[in-house]
mmCIF file of the C-alpha atoms, coordinates in Angstrom:
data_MODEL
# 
_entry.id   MODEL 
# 
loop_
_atom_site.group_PDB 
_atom_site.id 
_atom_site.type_symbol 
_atom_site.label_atom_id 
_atom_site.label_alt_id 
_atom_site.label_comp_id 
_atom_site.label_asym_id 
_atom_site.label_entity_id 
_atom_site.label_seq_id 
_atom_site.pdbx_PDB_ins_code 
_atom_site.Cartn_x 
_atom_site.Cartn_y 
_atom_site.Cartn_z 
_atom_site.occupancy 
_atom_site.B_iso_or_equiv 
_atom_site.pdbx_formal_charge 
_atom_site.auth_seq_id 
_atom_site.auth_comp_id 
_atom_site.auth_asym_id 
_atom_site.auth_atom_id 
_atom_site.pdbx_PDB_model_num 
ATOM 1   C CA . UNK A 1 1   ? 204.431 -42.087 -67.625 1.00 0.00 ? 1   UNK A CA 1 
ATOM 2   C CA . UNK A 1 2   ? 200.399 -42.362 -67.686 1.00 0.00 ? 2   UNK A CA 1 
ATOM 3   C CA . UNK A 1 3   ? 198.903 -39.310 -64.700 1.00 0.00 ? 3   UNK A CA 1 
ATOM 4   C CA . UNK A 1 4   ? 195.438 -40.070 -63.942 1.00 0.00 ? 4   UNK A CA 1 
ATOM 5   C CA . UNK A 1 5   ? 192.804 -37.620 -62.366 1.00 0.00 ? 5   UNK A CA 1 
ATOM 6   C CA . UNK A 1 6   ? 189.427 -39.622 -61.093 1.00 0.00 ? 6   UNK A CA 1 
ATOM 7   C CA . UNK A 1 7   ? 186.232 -37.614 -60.550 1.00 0.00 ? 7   UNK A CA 1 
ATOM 8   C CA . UNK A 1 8   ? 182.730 -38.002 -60.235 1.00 0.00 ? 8   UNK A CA 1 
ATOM 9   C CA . UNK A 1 9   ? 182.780 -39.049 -56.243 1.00 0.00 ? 9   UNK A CA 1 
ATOM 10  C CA . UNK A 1 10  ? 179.967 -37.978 -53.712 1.00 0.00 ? 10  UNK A CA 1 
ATOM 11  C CA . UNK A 1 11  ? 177.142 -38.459 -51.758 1.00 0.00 ? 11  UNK A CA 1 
ATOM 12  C CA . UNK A 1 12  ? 174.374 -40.966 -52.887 1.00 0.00 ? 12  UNK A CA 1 
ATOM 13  C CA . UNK A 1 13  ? 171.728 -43.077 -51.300 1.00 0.00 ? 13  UNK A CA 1 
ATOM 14  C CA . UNK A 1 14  ? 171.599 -46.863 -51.004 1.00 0.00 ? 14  UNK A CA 1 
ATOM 15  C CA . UNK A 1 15  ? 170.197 -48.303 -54.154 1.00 0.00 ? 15  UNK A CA 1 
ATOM 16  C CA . UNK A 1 16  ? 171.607 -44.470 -56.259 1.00 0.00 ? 16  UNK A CA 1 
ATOM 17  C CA . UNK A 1 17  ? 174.313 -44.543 -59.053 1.00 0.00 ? 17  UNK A CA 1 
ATOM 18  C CA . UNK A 1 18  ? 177.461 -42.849 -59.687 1.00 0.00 ? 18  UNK A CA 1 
ATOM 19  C CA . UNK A 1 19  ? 179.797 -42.871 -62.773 1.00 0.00 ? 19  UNK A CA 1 
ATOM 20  C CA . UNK A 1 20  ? 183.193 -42.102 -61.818 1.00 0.00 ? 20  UNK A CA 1 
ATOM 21  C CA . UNK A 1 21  ? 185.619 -41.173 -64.852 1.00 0.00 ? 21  UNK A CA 1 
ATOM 22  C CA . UNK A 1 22  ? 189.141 -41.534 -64.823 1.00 0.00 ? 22  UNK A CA 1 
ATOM 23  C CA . UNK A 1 23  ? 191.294 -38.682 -67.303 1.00 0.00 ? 23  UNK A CA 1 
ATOM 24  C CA . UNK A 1 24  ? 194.589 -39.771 -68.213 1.00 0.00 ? 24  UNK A CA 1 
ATOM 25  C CA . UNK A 1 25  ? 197.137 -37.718 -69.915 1.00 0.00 ? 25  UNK A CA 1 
ATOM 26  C CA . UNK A 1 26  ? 200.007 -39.656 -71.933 1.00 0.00 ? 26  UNK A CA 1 
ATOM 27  C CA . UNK A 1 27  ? 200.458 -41.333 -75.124 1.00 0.00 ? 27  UNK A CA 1 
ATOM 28  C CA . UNK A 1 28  ? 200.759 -44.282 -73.867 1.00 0.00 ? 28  UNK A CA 1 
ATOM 29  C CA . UNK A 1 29  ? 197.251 -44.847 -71.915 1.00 0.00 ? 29  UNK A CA 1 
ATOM 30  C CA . UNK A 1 30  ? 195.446 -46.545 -74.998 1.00 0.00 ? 30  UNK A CA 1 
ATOM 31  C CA . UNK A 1 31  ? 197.598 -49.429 -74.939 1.00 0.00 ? 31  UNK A CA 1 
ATOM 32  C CA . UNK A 1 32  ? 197.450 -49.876 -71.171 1.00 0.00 ? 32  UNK A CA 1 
ATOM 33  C CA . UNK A 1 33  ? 195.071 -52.434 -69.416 1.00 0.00 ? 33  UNK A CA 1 
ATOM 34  C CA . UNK A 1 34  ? 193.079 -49.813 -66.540 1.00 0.00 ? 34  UNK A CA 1 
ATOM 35  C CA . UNK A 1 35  ? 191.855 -50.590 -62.973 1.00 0.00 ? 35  UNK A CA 1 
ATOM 36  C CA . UNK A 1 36  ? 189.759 -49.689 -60.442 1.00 0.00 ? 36  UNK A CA 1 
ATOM 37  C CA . UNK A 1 37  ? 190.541 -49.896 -56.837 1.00 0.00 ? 37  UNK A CA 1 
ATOM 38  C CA . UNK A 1 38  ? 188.894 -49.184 -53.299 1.00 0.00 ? 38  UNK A CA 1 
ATOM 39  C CA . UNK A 1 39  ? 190.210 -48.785 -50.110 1.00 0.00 ? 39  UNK A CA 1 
ATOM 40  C CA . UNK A 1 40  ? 188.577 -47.826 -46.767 1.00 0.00 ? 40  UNK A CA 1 
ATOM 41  C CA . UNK A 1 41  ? 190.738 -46.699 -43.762 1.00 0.00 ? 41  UNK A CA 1 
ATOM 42  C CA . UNK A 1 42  ? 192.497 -49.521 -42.218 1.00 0.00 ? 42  UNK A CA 1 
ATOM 43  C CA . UNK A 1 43  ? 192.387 -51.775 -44.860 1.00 0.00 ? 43  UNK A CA 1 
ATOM 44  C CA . UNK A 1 44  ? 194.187 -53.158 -47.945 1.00 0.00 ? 44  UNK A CA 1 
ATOM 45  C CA . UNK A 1 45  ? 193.432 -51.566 -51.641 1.00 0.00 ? 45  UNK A CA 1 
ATOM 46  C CA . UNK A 1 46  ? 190.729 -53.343 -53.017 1.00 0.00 ? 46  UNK A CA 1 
ATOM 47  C CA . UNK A 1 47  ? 190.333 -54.258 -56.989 1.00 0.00 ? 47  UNK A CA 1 
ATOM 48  C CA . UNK A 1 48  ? 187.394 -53.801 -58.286 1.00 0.00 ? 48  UNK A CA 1 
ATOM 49  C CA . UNK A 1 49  ? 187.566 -53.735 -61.817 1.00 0.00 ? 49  UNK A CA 1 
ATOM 50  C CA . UNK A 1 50  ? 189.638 -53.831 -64.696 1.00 0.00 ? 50  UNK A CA 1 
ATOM 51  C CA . UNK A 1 51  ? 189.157 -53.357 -68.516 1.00 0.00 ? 51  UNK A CA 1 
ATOM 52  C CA . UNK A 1 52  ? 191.713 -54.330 -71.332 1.00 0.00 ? 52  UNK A CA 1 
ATOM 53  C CA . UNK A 1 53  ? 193.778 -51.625 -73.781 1.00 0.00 ? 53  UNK A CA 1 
ATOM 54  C CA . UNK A 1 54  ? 191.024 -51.896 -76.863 1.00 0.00 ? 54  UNK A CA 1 
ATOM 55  C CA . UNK A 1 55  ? 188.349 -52.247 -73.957 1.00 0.00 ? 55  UNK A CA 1 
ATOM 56  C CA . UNK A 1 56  ? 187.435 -55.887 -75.783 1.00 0.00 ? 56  UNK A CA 1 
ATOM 57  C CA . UNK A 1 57  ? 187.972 -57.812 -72.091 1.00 0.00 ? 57  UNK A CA 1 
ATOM 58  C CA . UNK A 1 58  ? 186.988 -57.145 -68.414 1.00 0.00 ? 58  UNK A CA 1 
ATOM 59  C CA . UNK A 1 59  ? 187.184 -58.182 -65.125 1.00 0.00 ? 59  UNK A CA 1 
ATOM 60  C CA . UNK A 1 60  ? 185.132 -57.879 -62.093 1.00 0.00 ? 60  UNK A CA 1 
ATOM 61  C CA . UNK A 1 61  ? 185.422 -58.613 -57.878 1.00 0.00 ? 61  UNK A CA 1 
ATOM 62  C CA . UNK A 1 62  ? 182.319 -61.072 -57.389 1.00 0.00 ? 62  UNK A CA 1 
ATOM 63  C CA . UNK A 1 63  ? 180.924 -58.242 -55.047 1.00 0.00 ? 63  UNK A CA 1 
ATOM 64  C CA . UNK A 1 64  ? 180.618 -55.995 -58.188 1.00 0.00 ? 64  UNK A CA 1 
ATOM 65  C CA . UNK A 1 65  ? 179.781 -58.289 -60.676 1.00 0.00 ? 65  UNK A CA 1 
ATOM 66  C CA . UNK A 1 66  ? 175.891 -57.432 -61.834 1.00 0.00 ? 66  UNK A CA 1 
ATOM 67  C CA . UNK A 1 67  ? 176.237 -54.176 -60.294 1.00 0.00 ? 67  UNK A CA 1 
ATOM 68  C CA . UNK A 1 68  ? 179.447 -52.144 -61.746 1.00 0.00 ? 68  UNK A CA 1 
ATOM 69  C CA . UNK A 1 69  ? 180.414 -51.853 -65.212 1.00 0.00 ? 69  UNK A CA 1 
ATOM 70  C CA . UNK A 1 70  ? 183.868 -50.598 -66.700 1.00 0.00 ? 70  UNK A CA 1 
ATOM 71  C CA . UNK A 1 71  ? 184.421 -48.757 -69.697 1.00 0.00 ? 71  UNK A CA 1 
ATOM 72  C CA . UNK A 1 72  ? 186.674 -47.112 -72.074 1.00 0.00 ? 72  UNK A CA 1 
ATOM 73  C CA . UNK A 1 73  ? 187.031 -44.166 -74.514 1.00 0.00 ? 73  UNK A CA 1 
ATOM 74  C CA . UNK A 1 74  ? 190.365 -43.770 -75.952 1.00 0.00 ? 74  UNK A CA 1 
ATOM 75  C CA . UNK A 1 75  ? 189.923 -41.706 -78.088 1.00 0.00 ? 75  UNK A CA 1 
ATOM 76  C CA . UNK A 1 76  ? 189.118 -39.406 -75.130 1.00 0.00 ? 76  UNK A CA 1 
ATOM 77  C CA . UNK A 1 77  ? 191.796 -41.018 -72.973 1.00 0.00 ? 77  UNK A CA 1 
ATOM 78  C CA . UNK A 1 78  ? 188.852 -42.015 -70.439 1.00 0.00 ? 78  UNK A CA 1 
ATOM 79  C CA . UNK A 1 79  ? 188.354 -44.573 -68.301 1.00 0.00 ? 79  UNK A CA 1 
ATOM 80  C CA . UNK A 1 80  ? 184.809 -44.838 -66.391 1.00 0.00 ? 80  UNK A CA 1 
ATOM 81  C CA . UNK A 1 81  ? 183.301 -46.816 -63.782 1.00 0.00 ? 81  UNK A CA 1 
ATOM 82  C CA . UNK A 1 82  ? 179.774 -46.744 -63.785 1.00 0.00 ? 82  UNK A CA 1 
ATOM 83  C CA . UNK A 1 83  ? 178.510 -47.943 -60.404 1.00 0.00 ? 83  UNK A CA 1 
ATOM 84  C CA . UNK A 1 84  ? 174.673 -48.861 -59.684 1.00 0.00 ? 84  UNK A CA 1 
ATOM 85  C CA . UNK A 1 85  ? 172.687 -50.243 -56.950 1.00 0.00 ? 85  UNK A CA 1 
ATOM 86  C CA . UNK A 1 86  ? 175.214 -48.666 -54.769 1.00 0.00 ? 86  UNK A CA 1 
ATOM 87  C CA . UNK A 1 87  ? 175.303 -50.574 -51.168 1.00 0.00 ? 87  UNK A CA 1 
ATOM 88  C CA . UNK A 1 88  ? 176.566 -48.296 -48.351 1.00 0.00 ? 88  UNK A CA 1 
ATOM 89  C CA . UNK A 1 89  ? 179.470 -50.989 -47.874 1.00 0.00 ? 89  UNK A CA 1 
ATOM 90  C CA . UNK A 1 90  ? 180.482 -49.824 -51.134 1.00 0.00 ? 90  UNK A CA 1 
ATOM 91  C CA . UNK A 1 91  ? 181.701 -46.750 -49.412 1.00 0.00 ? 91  UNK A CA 1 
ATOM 92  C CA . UNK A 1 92  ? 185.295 -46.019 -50.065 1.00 0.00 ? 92  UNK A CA 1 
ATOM 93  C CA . UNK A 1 93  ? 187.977 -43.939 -51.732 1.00 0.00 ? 93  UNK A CA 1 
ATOM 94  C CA . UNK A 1 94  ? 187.969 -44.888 -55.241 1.00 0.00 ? 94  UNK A CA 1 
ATOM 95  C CA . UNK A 1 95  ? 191.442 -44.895 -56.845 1.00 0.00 ? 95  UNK A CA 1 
ATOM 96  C CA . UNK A 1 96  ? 191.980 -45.874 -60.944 1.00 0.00 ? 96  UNK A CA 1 
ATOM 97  C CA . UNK A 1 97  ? 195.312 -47.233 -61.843 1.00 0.00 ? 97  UNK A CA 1 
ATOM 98  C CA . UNK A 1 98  ? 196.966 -47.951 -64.968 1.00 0.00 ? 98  UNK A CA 1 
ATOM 99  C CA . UNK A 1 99  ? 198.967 -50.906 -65.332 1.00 0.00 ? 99  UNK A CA 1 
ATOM 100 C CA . UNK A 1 100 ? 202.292 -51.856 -68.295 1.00 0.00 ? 100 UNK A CA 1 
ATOM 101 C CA . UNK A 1 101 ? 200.303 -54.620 -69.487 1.00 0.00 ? 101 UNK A CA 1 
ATOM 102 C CA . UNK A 1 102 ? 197.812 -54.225 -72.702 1.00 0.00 ? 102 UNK A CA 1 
ATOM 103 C CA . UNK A 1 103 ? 195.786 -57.419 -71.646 1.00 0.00 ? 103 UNK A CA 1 
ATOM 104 C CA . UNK A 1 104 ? 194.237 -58.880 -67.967 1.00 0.00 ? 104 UNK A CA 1 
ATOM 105 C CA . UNK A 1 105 ? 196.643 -60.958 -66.690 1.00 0.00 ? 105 UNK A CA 1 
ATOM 106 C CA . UNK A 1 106 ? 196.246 -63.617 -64.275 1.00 0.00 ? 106 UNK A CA 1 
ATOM 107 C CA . UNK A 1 107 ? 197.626 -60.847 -61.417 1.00 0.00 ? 107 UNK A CA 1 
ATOM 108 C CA . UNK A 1 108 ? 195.678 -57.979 -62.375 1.00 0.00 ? 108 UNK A CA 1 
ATOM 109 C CA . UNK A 1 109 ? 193.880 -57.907 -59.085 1.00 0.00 ? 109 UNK A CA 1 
ATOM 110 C CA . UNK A 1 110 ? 197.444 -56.868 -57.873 1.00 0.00 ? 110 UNK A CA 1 
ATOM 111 C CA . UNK A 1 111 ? 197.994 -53.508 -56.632 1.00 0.00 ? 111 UNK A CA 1 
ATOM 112 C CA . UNK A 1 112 ? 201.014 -54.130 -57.511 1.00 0.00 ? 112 UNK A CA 1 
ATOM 113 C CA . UNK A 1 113 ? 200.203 -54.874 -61.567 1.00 0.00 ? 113 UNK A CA 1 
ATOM 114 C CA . UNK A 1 114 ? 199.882 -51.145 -61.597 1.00 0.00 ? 114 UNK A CA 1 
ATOM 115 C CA . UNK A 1 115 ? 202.691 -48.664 -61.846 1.00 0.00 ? 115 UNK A CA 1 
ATOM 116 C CA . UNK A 1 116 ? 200.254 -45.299 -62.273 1.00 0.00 ? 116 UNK A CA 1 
ATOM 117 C CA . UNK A 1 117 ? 197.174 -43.995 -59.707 1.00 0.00 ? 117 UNK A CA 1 
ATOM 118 C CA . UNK A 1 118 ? 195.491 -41.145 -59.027 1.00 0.00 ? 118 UNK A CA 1 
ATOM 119 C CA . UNK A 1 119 ? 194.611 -39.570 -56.389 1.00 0.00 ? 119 UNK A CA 1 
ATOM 120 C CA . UNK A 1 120 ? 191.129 -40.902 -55.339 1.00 0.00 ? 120 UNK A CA 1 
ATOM 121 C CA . UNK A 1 121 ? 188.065 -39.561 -55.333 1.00 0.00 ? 121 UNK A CA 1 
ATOM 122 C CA . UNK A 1 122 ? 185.622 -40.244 -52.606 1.00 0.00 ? 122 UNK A CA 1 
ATOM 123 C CA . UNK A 1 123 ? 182.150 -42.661 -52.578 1.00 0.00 ? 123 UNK A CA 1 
ATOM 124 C CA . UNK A 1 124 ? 180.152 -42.126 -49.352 1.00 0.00 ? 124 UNK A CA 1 
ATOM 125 C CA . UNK A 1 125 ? 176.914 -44.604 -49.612 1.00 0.00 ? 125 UNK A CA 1 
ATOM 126 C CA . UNK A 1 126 ? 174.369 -43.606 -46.798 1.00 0.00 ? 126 UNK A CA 1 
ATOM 127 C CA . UNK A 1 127 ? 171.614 -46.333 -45.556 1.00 0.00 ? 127 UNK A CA 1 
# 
């Protein structure tokens, strides 16, 4: 089992930047395909993003897309999300997940595609 801490949440002004990391503990975590999901109260879990075992593929939401990027360090057992041009509808809890497939499958955008999450970490965009 893959536990996953997220950081790097706050405060930031329309048009700032945050990196959020995600630590995961577990041997297993390199060979995992890792997301990163939204959700405001009242709402579904968003996907955002989503980045491949070896890091070589990604996937974006079109609302992201030019904007986020996702990353990888393995060898640190990292995930990171590093988030520009922030919009205050980008204000959310951020949650990263980690999911039993090595590659992005057609379903990654699933919730459901992902049997690990942390706990969230909070993004507050002010206008």
């Amino acid at each position: 089992q893959v536990q996953l801490v997220e950081s790097g949440g706050g405060l930031v002004q329309s048009g700032g930047s945050l990196r959020l990391s995600c630590a995961a503990s577990g041997r297993t975590f390199s060979t995992r395909t890792v997301g990163w999901f939204r959700q405001v109260p009242g709402k579904e879990r968003e996907f955002i993003a989503a980045i491949s075992s070896i890091g070589g593929s990604t996937y974006y939401t079109d609302s992201v897309k030019g904007r986020f990027t996702i990353s990888r360090d393995n060898a640190k057992n990292t995930v990171y999300l590093q988030m520009n041009s922030l919009k205050p509808e980008d204000t959310a809890v951020y949650y990263c997940a980690a999911s039993k497939y090595a590659i992005l499958v057609v379903t990654i955008t699933r919730p459901s595609e992902f049997g690990s999450w942390g706990q969230g970490t909070q993004v507050t965009v002010s206008s």
